[in-house]
C-alpha positions as CSV (number, residue, x, y, z in Angstrom):
1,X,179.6,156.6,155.4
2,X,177.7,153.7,157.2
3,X,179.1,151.9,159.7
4,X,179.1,148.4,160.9
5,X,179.7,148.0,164.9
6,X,179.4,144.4,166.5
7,X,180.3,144.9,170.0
8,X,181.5,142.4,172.6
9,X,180.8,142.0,176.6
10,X,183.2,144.5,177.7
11,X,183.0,147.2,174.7
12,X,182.6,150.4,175.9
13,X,178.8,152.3,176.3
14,X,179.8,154.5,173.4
15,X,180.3,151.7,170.8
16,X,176.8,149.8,171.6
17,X,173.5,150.8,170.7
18,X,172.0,154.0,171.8
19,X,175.3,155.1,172.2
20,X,177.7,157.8,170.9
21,X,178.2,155.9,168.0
22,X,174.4,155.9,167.3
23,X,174.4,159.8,168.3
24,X,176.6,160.4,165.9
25,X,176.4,158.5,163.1
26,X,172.6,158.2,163.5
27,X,171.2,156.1,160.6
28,X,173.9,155.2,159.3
29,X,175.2,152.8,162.2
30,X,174.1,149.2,162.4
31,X,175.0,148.1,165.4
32,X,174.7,144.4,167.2
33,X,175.9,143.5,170.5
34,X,177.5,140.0,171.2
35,X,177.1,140.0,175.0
36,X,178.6,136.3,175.4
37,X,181.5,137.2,173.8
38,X,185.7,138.9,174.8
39,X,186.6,141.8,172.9
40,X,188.4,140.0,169.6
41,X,186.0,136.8,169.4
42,X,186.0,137.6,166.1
43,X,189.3,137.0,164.9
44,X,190.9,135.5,167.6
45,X,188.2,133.4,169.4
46,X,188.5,129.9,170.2
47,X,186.2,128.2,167.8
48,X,186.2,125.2,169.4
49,X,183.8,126.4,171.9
50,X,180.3,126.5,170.4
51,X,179.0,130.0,171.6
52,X,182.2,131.8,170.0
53,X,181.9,129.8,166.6
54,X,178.2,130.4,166.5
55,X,178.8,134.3,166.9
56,X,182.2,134.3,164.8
57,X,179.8,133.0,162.0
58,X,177.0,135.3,162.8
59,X,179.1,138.2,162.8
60,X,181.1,137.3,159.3
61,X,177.8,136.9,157.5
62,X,176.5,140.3,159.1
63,X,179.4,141.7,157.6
64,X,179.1,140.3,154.3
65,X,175.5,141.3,154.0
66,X,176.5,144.6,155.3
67,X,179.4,145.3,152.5
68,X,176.9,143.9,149.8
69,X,174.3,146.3,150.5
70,X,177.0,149.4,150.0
71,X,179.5,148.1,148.3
């Protein structure tokens, strides 16, 4: 089942690329790291500030282009 990981500053080795994740799951991992952002940006960040709404963004159209191409 692919999988979809967009990782934050503080994520653990396992969850970014070349990790265990990518071990694992091998091809079917995407994986992006978001090194200016806090665990949670995502759905919790303070879009106000214009590096977390730039990446919030980012990261939502990743996804949707991600669940288009297997959904």
């Amino acid at each position: 089942c692919p999988q979809a990981f967009f990782t934050a500053l503080q994520d653990g080795p396992s969850t970014k690329a070349g990790g265990l994740g990518k071990t694992v799951l091998g091809d079917f991992l995407e994986a992006l790291e978001f090194p200016d952002m806090s665990h949670g940006w995502s759905v919790h960040g303070d879009l106000s500030k214009p590096e977390v709404e730039r990446d919030t963004k980012k990261a939502f159209n990743l996804t949707l282009a991600f669940l288009k191409k297997y959904l």
